[in-house]
C-alpha positions as CSV (number, residue, x, y, z in Angstrom):
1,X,0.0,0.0,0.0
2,X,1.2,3.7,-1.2
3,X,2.1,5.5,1.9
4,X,-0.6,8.4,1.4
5,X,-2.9,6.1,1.1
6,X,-1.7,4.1,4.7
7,X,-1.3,7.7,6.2
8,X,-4.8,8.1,4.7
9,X,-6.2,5.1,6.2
10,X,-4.3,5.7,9.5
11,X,-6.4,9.0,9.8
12,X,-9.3,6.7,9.5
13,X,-9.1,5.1,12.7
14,X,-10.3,7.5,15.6
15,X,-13.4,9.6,14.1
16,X,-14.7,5.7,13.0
17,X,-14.2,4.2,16.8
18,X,-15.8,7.4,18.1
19,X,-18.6,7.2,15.3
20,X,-19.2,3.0,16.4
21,X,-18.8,4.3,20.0
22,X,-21.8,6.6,19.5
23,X,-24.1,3.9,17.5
24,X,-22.8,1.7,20.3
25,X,-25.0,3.5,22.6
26,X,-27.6,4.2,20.8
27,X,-28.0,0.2,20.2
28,X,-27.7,-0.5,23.9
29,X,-30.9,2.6,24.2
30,X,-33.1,0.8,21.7
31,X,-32.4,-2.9,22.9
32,X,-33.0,-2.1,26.1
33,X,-35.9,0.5,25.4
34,X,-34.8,3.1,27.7
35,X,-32.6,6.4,27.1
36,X,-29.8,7.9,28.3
37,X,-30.6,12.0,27.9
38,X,-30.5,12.5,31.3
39,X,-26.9,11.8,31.1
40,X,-26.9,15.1,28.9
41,X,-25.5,18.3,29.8
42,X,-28.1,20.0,32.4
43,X,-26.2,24.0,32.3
44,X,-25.2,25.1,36.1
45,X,-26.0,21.6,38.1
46,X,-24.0,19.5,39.8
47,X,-26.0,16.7,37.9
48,X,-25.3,18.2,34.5
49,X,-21.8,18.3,35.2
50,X,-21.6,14.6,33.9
51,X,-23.2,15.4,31.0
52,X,-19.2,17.1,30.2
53,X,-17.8,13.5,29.6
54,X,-20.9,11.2,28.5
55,X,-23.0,14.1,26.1
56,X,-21.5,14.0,22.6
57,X,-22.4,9.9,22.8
58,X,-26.0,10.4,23.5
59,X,-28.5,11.2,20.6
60,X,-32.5,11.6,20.2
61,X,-33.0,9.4,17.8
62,X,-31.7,7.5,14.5
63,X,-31.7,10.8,12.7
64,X,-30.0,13.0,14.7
65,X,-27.3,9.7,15.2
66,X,-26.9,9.6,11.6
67,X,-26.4,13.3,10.8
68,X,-23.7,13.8,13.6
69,X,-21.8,10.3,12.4
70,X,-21.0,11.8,8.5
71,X,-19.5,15.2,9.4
72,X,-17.5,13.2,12.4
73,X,-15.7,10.9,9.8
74,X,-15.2,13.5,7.2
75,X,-14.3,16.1,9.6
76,X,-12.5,14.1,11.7
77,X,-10.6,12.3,9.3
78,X,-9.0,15.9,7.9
79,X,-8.0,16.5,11.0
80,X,-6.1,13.3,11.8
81,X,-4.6,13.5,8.2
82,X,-3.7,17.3,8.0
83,X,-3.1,18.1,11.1
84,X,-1.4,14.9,12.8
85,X,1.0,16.4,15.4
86,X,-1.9,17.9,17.0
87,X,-5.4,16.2,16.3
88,X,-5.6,14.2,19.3
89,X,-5.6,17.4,21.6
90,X,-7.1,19.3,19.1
91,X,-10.1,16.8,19.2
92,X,-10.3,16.6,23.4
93,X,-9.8,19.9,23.8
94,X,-12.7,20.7,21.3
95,X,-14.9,17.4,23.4
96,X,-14.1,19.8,26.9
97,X,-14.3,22.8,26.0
98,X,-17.4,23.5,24.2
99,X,-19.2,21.0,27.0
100,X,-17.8,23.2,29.9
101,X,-18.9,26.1,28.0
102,X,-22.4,24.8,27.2
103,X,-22.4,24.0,30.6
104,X,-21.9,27.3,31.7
105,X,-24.2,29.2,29.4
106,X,-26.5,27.1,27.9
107,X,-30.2,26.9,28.8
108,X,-32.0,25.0,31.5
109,X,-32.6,21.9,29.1
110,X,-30.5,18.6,29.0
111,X,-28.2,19.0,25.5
112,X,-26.9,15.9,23.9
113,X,-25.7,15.0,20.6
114,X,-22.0,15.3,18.9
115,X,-22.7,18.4,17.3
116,X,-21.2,21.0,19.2
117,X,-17.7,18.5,18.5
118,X,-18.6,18.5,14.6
119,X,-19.2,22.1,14.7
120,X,-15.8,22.7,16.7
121,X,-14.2,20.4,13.8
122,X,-15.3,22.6,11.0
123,X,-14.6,25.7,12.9
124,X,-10.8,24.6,12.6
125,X,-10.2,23.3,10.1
126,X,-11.9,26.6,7.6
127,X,-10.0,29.3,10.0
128,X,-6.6,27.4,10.5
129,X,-6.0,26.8,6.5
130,X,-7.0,30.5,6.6
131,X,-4.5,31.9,9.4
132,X,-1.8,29.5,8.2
133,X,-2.3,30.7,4.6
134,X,-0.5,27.3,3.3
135,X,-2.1,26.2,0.2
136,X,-3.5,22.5,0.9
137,X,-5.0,23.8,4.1
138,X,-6.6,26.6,2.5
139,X,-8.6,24.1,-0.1
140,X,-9.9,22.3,2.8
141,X,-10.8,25.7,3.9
142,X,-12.7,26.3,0.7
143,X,-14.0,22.4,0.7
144,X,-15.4,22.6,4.2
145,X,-17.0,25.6,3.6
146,X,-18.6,24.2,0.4
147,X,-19.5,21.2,1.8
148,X,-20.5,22.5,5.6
149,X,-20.9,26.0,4.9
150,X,-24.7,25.8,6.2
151,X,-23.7,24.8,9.3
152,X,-23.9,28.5,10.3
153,X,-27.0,28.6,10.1
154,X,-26.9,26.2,13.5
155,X,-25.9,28.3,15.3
156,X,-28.6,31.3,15.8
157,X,-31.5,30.1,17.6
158,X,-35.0,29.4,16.2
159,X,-35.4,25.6,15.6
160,X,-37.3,23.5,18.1
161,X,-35.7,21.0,20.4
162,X,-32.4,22.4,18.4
163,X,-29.4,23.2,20.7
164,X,-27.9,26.2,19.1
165,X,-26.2,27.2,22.2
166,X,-23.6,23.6,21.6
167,X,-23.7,24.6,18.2
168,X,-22.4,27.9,18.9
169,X,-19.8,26.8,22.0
170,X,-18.3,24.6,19.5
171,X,-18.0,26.6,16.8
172,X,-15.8,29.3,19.3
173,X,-14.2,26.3,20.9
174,X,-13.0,25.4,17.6
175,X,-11.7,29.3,16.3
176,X,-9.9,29.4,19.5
177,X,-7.7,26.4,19.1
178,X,-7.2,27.3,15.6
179,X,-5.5,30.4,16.9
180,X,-3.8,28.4,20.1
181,X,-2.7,25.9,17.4
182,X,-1.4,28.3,14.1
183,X,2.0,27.6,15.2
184,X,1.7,24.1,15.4
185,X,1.1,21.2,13.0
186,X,2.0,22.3,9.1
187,X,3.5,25.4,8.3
188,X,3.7,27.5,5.1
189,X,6.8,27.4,3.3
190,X,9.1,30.7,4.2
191,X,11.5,31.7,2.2
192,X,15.1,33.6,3.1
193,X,13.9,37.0,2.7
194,X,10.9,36.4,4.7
195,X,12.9,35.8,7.8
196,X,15.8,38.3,7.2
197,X,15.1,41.9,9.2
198,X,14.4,44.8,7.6
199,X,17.5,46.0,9.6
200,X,20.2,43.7,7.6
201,X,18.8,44.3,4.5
202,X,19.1,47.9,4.9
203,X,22.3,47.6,6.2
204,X,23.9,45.4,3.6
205,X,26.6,47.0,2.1
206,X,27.3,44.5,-0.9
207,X,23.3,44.8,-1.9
208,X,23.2,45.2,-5.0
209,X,21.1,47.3,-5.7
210,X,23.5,50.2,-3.9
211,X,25.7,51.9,-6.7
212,X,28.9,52.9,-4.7
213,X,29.6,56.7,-5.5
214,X,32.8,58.2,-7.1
215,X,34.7,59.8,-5.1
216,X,36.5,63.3,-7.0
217,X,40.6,62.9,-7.0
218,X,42.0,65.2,-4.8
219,X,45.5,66.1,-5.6
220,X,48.0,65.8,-2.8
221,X,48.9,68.5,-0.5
222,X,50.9,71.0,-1.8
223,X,50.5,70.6,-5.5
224,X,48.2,73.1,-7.5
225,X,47.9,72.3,-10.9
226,X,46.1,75.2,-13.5
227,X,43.2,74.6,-15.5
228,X,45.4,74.8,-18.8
229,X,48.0,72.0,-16.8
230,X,44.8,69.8,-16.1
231,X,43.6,70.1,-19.9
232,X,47.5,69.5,-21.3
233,X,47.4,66.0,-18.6
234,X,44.4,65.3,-20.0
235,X,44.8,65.4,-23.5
236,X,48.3,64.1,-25.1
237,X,49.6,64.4,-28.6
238,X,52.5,62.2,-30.8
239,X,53.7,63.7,-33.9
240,X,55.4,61.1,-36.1
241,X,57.4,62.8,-39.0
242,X,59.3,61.2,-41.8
243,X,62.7,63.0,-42.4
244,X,63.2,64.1,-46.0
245,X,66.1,65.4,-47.7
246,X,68.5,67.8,-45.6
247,X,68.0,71.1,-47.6
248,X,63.8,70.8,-48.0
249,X,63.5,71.2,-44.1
250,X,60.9,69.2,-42.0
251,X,57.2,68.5,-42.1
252,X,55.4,69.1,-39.1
């Protein structure tokens, strides 16, 4: 196997055991006809504190499983491939983070579902290709924008039994990392002259664009020469002659 497409494959792994993890639970819900959303996040309870670690699991219904599960292996699989030094505290950070913060600020419902994780994912991976402005990461900029651009919309309230507030503690959690993160993981390609001071380039007395001047000759000390001198220096003559027989004289 081609080692893009093993690197490729490698990336794979995690978002699809966090994907069977999630139907996982959602089987053990249906065979056993009960459900787990009061294990959501309840905001400002001691209860709802749990709700941190065991939320992103827990979904309504087949639906809402199935929506959450696509993005999570798309989105997570560009992050593991792209951004490999980094995605596995990228992706925790992202799971905490906009929990604690829905936890904080959300409204006196239980919230569950993976979404606020998704939306964190996304949230990344468009504004790090865009900070980092390297060119591979800014066509998954352009393809998760294409492809997830209406995600926005998720994140103003107005649908029912829609939690906008994950949505939207997600989406911050994952523009924050992205700036935590810009110096991290790939890089755009810097050439010399990028990294040399303006300083030493000034300063650089071999640049060559600097034309060194000419200085005027200065006679030494002590000699004065007049103008006429200067112009006889200057200019120098040879006469040849031919000598011709001794009583016709000389031509000059």
């Amino acid at each position: 196997m081609q080692p893009e497409k093993k690197s490729l494959l490698r990336s794979f792994y995690f978002p699809l055991l966090f994907v069977v993890l999630m139907w996982l639970v959602k089987g053990i819900e249906l065979y056993f006809e009960t459900s787990f959303s009061k294990w959501g996040v309840l905001p400002r309870t001691l209860e709802g504190l749990r709700g941190i670690l065991f939320s992103p699991l827990i979904h309504g219904d087949l639906e809402h499983l199935f929506n959450n599960s696509i993005p999570m292996l798309v989105l997570g699989t560009a992050v593991f491939y792209f951004y490999k030094p980094i995605a596995y505290r990228l992706f925790f950070l992202i799971f905490f983070i906009a929990n604690i913060w829905l936890w904080a600020l959300g409204r006196q419902n239980f919230h569950i579902g993976a979404s606020g994780i998704v939306y964190g994912l996304a949230a990344f991976l468009f504004f790090s290709g865009i900070l980092r402005r390297h060119i591979p990461l800014l066509v998954i900029s352009l393809l998760v924008a294409f492809l997830y651009g209406s995600l926005v919309w998720g994140v103003f309230p107005g649908r029912e039994r829609v939690s906008f507030e994950g949505h939207l503690t997600g989406t911050f959690a994952g523009i924050v990392l992205a700036f935590y993160f810009r110096k991290e993981g790939p890089q755009r390609k810097k050439y010399r002259w990028e990294d040399e001071p303006e300083d030493e380039i000034d300063d650089d007395e071999n640049a060559y664009w600097k034309i060194p001047e000419e200085k005027p000759s200065v006679p030494p000390a002590g000699e004065k020469h007049s103008a006429n001198e200067e112009e006889e220096k200057e200019i120098n003559y040879t006469y040849h002659y031919k000598p011709g027989p001794k009583n016709h004289g000389t031509n000059s």
